[in-house]
N, C-alpha and C positions, 0 to 999 in steps of 0.2 A: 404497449410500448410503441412509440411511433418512431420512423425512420433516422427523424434525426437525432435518436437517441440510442443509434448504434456503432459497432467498429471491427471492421475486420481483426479473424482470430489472432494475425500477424502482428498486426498493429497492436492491440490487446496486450501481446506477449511482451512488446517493445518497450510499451509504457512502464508494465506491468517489472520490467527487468531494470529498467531505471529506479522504480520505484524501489525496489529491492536493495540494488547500491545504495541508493541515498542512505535508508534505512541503517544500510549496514555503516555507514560512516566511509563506504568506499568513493570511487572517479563514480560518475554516471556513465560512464563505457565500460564498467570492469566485464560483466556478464556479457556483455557483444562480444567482448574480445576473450572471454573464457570461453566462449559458444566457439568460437572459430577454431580455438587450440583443442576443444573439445572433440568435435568432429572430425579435422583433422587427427587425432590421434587415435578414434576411431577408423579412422580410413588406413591409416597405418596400421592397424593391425588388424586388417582385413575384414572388417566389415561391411556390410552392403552398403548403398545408396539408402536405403527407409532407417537401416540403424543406425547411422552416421546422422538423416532427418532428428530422428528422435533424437539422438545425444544431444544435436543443439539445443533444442527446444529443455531440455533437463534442464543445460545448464543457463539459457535466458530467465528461466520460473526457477534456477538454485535457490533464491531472497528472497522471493516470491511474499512466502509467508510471513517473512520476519517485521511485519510489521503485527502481527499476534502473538511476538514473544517481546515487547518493547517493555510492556510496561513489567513483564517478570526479570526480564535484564535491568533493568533501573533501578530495580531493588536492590539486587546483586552487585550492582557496577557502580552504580550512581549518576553516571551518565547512558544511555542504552546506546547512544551514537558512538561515542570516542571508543567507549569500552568494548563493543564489537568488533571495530575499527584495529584496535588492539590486540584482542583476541583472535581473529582471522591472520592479521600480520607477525603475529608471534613478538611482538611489544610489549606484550603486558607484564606488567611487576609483578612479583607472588601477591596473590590475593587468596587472603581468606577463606573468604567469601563464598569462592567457586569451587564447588566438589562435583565430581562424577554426578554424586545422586541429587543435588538442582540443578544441574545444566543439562542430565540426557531429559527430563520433564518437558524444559522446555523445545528442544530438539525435536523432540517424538511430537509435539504442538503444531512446531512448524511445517515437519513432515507431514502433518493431518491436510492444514489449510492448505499448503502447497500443492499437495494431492486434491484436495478439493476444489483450486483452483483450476486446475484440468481438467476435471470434469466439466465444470462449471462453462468451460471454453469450451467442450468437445474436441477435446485431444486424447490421442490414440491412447491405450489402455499401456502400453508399457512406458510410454511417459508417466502417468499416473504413477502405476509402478514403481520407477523409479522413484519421482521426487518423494513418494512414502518411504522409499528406503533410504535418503542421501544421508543420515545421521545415525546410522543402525538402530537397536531396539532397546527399552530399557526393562522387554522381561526377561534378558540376559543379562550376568552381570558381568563376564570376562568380555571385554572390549573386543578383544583381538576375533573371537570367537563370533562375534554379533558380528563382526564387520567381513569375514569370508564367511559366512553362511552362505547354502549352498544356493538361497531364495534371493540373495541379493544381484540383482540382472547391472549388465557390464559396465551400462553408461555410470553406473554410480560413481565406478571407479577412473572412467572418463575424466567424469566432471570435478569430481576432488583432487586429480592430480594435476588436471588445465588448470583450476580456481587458484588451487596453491602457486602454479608457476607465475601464471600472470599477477598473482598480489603480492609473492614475496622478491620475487626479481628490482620490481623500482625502486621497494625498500634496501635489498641485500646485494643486487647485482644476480647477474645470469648464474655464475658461479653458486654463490655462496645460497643461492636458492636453489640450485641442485644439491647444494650441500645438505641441507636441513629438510628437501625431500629424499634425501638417501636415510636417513635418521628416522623416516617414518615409513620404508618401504618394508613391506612386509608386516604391516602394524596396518597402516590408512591404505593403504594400494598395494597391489601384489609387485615384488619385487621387480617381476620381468616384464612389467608395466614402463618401471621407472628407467630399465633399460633402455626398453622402445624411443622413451620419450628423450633420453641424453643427450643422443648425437646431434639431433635433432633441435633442441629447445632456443637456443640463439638465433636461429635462420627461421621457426616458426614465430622468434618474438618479434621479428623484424618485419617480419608480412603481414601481422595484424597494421602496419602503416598503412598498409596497402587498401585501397576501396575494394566494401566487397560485393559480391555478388548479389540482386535483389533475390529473395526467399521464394521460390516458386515449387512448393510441394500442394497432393491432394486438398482444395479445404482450407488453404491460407487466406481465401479472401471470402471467405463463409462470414457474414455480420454474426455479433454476437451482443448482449445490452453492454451500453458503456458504462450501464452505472455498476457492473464487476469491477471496475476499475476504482468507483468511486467508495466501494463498501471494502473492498482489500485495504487502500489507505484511511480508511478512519477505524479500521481495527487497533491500528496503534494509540488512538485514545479512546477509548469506549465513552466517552459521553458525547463524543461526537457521531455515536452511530447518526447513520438518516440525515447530516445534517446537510450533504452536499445535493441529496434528491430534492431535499427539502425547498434548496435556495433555486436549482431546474425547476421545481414546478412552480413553484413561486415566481420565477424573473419568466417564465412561459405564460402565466395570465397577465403576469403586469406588463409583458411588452404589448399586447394587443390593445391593454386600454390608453399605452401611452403614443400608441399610434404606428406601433413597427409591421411592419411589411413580414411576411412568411422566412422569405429568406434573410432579415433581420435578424427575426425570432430564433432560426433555428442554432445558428453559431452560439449566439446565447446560450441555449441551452447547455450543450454541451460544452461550452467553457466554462458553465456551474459547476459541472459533473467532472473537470478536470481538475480545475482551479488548486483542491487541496495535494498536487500532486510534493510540492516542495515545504510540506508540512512532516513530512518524515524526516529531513535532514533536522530537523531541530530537536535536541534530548526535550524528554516528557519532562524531565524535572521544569526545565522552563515553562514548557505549557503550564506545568499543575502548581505553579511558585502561589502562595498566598499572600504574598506582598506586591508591591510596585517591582516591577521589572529593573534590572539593574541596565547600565551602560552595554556591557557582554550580552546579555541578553538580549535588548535589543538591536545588536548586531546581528545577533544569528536569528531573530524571526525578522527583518527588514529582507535578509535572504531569502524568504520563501518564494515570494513572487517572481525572482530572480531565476533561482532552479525549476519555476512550473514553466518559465519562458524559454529553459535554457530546454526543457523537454522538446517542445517545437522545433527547436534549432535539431534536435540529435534526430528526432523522429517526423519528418516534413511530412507525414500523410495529417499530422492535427496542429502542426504551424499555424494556422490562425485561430483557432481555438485557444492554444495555449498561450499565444500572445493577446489574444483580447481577457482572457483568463489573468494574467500577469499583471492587468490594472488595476485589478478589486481591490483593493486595498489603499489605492491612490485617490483625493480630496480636491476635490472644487480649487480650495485653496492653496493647495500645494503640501501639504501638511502630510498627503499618504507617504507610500513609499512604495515599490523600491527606488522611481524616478524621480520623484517627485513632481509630478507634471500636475496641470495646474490648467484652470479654465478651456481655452480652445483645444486644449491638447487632449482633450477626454471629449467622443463624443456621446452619442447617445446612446451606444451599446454599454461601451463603458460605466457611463453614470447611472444606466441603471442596475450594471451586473451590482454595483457596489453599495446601494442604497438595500435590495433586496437581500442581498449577504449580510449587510447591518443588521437588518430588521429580524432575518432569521435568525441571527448570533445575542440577540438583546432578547426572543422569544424563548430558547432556548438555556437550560441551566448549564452551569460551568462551574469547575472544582472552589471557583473565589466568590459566586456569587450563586442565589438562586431565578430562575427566568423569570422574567420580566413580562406582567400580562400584556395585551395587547394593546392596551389604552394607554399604558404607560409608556411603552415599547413605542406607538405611534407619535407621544408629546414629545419625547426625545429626538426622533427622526422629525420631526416637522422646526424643532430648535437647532437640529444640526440644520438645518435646510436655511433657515430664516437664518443663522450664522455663517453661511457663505461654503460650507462644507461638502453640502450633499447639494446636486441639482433637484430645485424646487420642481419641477415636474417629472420628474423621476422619484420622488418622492410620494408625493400627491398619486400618481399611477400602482406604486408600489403599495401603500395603505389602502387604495380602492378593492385593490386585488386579493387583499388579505382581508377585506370586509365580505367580499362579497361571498356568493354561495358555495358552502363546501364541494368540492371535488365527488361525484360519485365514488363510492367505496368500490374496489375491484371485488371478483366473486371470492367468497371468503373458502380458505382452502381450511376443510374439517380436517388436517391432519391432529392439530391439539386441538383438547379444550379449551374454553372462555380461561377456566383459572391458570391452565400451563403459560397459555398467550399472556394472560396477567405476569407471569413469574417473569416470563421471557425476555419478557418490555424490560424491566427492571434488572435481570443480571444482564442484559445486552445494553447497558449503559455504564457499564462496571460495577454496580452496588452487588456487595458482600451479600449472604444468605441472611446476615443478621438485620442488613439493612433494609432489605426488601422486605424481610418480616415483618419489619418498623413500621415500613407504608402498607404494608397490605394487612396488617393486623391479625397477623397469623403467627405460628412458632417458626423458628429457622430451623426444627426437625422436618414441616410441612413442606416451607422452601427446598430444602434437599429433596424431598422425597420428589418434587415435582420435578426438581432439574433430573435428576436421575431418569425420568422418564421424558421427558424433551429430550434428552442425546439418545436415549433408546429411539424416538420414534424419529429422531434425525437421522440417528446414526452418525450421532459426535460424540467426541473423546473428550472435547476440552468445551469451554466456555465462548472463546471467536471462533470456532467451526460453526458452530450452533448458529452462533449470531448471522455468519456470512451465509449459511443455508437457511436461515430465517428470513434475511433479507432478499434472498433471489426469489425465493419460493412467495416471495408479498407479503407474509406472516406480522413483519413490524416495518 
């Protein structure tokens, strides 16, 4: 991992807590501003300085995971965006659909990855902790009982009662959102929680106005790989694992042969490794549509690059990142989006984030199409090129790059065998047991038995745990 392909834990967090909102259908500030009411309420009821640290950070990685229950929401909801959106604000119609025993599944999921997530960052062990406990347990089956257990540590209750106030107040008012957290005290928070926080709650909603404080605890500016960041957001659609390292290394040899300078190269990269940050505000169903895209939906993926820009504006330590990030998507001709900028207004970083992005998205399979070989993939990009689309030298750079000699392989870590790493590849791109069987020409009793033992030797619960410790660890 080279330097420019890291970020401070803080930074990490920041992203990582916008990523979340998005996800959920919430503001991209919800979690900053749950983190402050969180802490705060911790500080009111007497807790130290390091638990008051920890509380925030609980509640900045609250969403954390929710981009590894998106696609089990979507099934349920229909949309995994609005419907969370809904669900969190106490919106939603009666639905069906949603019972205790599918919604704590995917809870107990999110808590995995969430928890995983902090490890993954090196934060403190009761953060961990926590974010494994924010949704209680579902080898309990009395609610009330899962959620004061005696294992469940404070911030949990922190962060659910700050989360609540801050998202049902702009919907309800100050009021009527202490209303409907008295309705749940003694159920989600303990009663004398929701006191503390009463008197209180209108003068603390009014100081999240206020600028706050830059983060300065142990270890906040510890580097950590940014591509944690880039493997949390493509859990929300599994065929896109790998694809954002993919287009990093990728736009890393082709800016050499296209002539870029170090310090060129490096923002590139990590704008590869950001780029899909405003890819979670968009429901999966769109992604995964098998037809031509409607009007609506194209509204809402023209947004992506919009929210990966608006990340830089909330969080200035990766401002140029995210905004050189924020043009992949925009054409020679005018044609991209979200600006639609066009000739001089794209320079060379630009043309080629976007030429390299193409070529790994036409390489790669997707739910409408199967991937496109290399030869094929290259006549394409050299037709957009000779069409006015793609910069013809950023083009030309981009295919040399993908011609030329593979990458040395990193040292192969013997935690699986050849055949689990086989299995792995394949359920870490969302294929069913049946389907991997298909490709691999085995039973789907074999498939199981090997996933069964890939979370053992992980020490995952679910199928994106795996995958996001598969990918840190180098495995896929």
């Amino acid at each position: 991992m080279q330097s420019d392909e890291t970020i401070t834990v803080e930074d990490a967090v920041q992203v990582l807590a916008m990523v979340g909102d998005l996800s959920m259908g919430l503001p991209p500030d919800h979690s900053i501003r749950t983190a402050r009411l969180a802490a705060r309420l911790a500080e009111e009821n007497g807790d130290g300085a390091d638990a008051c640290t920890s509380t925030r950070m609980v509640a900045l990685l609250r969403w954390s995971g929710s981009t590894a229950t998106a696609a089990g929401f979507a099934h349920l909801l229909g949309d995994d965006v609005r419907g969370r959106h809904a669900m969190v604000t106490r919106t939603l119609s009666g639905h069906a659909g949603l019972t205790f025993a599918n919604v704590m599944p995917l809870a107990q999921m999110q808590c995995e990855v969430a928890g995983d997530i902090a490890v993954l960052l090196g934060l403190p062990g009761d953060v961990e902790n926590s974010l494994r406990h924010l949704f209680g347990s579902h080898h309990r089956g009395d609610m009330q009982e899962v959620l004061f257990a005696p294992n469940i540590p404070r911030a949990v209750f922190y962060v659910r009662l700050a989360g609540d106030l801050e998202v049902l107040a702009p919907a309800h008012g100050t009021d009527g959102a202490l209303r409907l957290i008295g309705e749940r005290a003694g159920v989600k928070y303990p009663a004398t929680l929701v006191q503390r926080l009463s008197p209180h709650a209108q003068d603390w909603l009014g100081m999240l106005e206020e600028p706050s404080c830059a983060a300065n605890y142990p270890g906040h500016d510890r580097r950590v790989p940014l591509s944690i960041v880039a493997d949390v957001i493509e859990l929300k659609l599994p065929w896109l694992t790998g694809y954002s390292r993919r287009v990093a290394a990728l736009a890393r040899r082709s800016a050499s042969l296209a002539g870029m300078m170090a310090l060129e190269e490096s923002p590139l990269v990590r704008a590869a490794l950001l780029h899909g940050i405003g890819k979670v505000a968009v429901p999966n169903v769109v992604w995964e549509r098998p037809g031509k895209l409607d009007a609506d939906d194209w509204d809402q993926v023209r947004k992506v690059p919009f929210w990966t820009a608006r990340a830089g504006t909330q969080i200035p330590a990766i401002q140029n990142e995210a905004t050189l990030a924020s043009f992949i998507y925009e054409r020679l001709d005018g044609s991209g989006y979200f600006r639609k900028a066009r000739g001089e207004a794209l320079g060379m970083q630009e043309r080629l984030l976007g030429a390299t992005a193409a070529f790994v998205s036409l390489c790669s399979p997707r739910p409408w199409r199967p991937a496109h070989g290399e030869a094929a993939a290259s006549t394409l990009m050299t037709a957009q090129a000779a069409a006015g689309r793609f910069d013809r030298q950023a083009v030309e750079a981009v295919l040399a790059a993908a011609r030329g000699p593979a990458q040395r392989p990193p040292v192969r870590d013997r935690l699986l065998s050849d055949r689990e790493l086989e299995v792995l590849r394949h359920i870490s791109q969302g294929e069913t047991s049946r389907e991997a069987a298909r490709a691999m020409r085995i039973t789907p009793a074999s498939v199981r038995m090997h996933v069964d033992n890939i979370f053992q030797k992980l020490e995952s619960g679910s199928r994106p745990a795996a995958t996001l410790k598969a990918l840190a660890r180098g495995l896929i």
